[in-house]
C-alpha positions in Angstrom: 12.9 -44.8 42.8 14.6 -41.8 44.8 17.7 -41.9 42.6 15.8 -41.8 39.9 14.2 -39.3 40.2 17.0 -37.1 41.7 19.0 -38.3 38.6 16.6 -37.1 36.0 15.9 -33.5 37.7 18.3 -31.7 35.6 16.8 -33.3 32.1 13.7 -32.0 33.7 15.2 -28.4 34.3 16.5 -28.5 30.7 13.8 -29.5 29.0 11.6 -26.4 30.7 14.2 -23.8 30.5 14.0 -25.2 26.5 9.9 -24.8 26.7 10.2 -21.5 28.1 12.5 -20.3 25.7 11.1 -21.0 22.7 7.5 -19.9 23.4 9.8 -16.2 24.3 11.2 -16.2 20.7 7.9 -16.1 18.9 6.9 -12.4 20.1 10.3 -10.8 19.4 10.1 -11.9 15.9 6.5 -12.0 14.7 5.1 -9.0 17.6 8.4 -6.7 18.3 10.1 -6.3 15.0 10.4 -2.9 13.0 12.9 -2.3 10.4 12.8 -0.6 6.8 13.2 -3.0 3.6 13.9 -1.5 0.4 13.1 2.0 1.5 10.0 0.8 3.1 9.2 -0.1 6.5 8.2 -3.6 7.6 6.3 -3.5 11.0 6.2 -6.4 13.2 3.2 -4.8 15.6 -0.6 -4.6 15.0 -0.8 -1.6 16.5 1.0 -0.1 14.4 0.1 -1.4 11.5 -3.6 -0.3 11.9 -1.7 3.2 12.1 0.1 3.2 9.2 -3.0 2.4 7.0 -4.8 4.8 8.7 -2.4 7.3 8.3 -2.7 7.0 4.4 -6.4 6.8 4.7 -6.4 3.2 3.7 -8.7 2.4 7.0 -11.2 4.3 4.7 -11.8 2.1 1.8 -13.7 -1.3 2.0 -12.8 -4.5 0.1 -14.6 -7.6 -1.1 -13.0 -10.5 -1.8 -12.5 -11.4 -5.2 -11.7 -7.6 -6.0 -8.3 -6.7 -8.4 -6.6 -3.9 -7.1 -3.5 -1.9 -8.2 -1.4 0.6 -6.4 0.6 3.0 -8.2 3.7 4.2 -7.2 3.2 1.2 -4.4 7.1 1.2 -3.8 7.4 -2.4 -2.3 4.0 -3.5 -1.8 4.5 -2.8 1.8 1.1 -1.7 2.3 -0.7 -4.4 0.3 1.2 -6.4 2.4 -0.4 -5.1 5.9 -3.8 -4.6 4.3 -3.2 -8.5 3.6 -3.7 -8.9 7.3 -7.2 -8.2 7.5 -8.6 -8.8 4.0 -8.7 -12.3 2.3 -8.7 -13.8 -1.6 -7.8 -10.0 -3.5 -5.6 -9.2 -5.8 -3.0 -7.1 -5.9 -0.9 -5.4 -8.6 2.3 -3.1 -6.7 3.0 -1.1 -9.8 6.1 1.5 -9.6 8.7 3.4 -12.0 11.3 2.0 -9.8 12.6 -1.7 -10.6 15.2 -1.1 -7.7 12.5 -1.2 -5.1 9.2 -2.8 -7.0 10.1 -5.8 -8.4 8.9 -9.3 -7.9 11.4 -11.0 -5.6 11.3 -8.0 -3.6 7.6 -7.8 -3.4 8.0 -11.7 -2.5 10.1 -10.8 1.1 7.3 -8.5 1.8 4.7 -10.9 1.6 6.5 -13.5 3.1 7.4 -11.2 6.7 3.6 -10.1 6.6 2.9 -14.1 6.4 4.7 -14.7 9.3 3.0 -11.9 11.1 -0.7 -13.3 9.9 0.5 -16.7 10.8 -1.5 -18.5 8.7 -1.5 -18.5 4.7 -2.4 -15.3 2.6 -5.3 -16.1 0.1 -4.5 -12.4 -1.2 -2.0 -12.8 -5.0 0.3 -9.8 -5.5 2.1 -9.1 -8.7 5.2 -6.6 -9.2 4.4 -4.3 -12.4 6.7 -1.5 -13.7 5.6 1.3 -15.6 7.0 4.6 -16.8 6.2 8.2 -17.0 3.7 7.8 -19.4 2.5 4.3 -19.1 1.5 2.2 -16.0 2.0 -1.2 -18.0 -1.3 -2.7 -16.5 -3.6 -5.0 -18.0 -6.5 -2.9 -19.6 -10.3 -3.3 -18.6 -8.9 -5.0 -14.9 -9.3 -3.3 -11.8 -11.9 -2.5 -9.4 -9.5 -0.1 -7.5 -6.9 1.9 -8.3 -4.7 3.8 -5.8 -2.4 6.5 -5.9 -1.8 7.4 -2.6 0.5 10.9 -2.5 1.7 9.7 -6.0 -0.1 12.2 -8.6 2.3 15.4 -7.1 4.9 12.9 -9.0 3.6 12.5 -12.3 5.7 14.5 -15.1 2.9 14.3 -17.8 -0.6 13.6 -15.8 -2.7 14.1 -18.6 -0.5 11.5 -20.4 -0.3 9.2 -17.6 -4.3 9.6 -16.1 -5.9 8.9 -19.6 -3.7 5.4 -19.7 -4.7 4.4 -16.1 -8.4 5.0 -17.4 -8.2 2.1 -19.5 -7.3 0.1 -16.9 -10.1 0.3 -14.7 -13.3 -1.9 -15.5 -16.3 -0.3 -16.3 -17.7 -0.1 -13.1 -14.3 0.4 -11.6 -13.0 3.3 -9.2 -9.9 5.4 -9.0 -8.8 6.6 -5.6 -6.5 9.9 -6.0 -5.5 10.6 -2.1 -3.7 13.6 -2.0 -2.5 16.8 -0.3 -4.2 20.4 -1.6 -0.8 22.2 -2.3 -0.6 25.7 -3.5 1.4 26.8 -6.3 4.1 28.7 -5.1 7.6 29.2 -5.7 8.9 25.8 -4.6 6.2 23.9 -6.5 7.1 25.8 -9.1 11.2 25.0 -8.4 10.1 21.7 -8.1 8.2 21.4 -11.5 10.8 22.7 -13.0 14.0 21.0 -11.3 11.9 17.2 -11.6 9.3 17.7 -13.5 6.9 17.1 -10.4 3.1 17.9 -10.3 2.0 19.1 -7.2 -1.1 21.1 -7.2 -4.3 22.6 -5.7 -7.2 20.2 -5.1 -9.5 22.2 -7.9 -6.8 21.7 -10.3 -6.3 18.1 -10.0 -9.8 17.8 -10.2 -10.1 19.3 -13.2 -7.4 17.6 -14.8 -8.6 14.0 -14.2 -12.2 14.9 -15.0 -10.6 16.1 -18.4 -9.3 12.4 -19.0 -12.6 11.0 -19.1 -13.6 10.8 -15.7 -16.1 11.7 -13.5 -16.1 12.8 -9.7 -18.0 10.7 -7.7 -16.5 11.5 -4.1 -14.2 14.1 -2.1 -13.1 14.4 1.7 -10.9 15.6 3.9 -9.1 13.3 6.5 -8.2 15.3 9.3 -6.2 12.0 11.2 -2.8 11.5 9.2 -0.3 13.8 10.6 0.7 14.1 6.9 3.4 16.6 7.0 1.6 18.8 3.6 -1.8 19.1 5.1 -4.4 16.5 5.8 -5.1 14.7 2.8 -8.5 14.5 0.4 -9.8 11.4 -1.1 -11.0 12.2 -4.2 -12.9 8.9 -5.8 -13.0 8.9 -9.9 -15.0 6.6 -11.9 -15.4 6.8 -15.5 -17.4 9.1 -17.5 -20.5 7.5 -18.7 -19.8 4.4 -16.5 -23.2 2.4 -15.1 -22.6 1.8 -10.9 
């Protein structure tokens, strides 16, 4: 019995070392990673996740399940892809200009690294949509949300563009504009004029959307982002004549 056992301590060794090993692998990959994706950072840490969304005032708005949203100018879906982390059965629709960076098998990596964060399957859907400068290309009469988070500064013909995302929104639907309040000066000016960007003073956005057939409904200040323009306002839309 002595031999035995002396025979069979380095299987024993092996097969702990093995143990130990593996349960070390599962942090590094699912806890510690970081790295950008398309553009886009994917973050491996909880932490820092809550940070990110809080950081584009996401940590604001509430969800039920069942609810469609779309995100325009969503890049990736990166974000959809953390808030799928702590929201169940929605719907999202990542809806850019860019088919480099927003496109469906692209959008599909995303969700599959926050899977492997979550550990457990998504009930969320997400669907890669690409618009142009005066069309989002979404289904009409859909959406109980729609974001544009730091996206209406880069709008070339707003008007244009706001009065198609209005028939996109269900009737009792809600448009989220977060967005710096950014003076005209000469470099908004230089970049109107160089890109055809939109970046504008809080009143005038305002007014603009209200004039495509909205109505305001909601404005703050978040004073928590460290956005490098000036903390942000989220400005809530619905539209005009809509029953809430």
């Amino acid at each position: 019995m002595k031999r035995i056992l002396v025979k069979h301590v380095p299987v024993l060794i092996v097969i702990c070392l093995s143990l130990l090993c593996c349960k070390s692998v599962k942090p590094v990959i699912h806890v510690m990673s970081m790295h950008n994706f398309a553009g886009y950072p994917l973050v491996g840490n909880i932490d820092s996740i809550k940070q990110s969304l809080k950081q584009r005032c996401l940590d604001t708005i509430s969800f039920k399940k069942g609810e469609i949203i779309a995100d325009v100018g969503a890049g990736n879906g990166y974000l959809e892809g953390m808030l799928s982390l702590f929201n169940d059965s929605l719907t999202f629709y990542i809806q850019d200009i860019d088919t480099s960076i927003c496109n469906q098998k692209t959008v599909n990596k995303v969700v599959e690294f926050y899977k492997r964060l979550k550990e457990k399957p998504f009930t969320d859907k997400f669907y890669a949509v690409n618009g142009s400068d005066v069309a989002s290309n979404l289904p009409d009469g859909t959406f109980d949300k729609i974001f544009m988070i730091h996206t209406y500064s880069y709008l070339k013909y707003p008007q244009v563009f706001m009065t198609d995302l209005k028939q996109k929104l269900k009737s009792d639907g809600r448009m989220y504009i977060i967005s710096a309040n950014v003076p005209v000066n000469e470099v908004t000016k230089s970049l109107k004029a160089d890109y055809g960007w939109n970046e504008s003073p809080i009143e005038r956005i305002i007014n603009d959307i209200i004039g495509c057939g909205f109505e305001l409904i909601g404005i703050s200040r978040y004073y928590y982002t460290n956005y490098d323009r000036g903390d942000p306002y989220i400005i809530v839309f619905i539209k005009k004549n809509s029953k809430i």
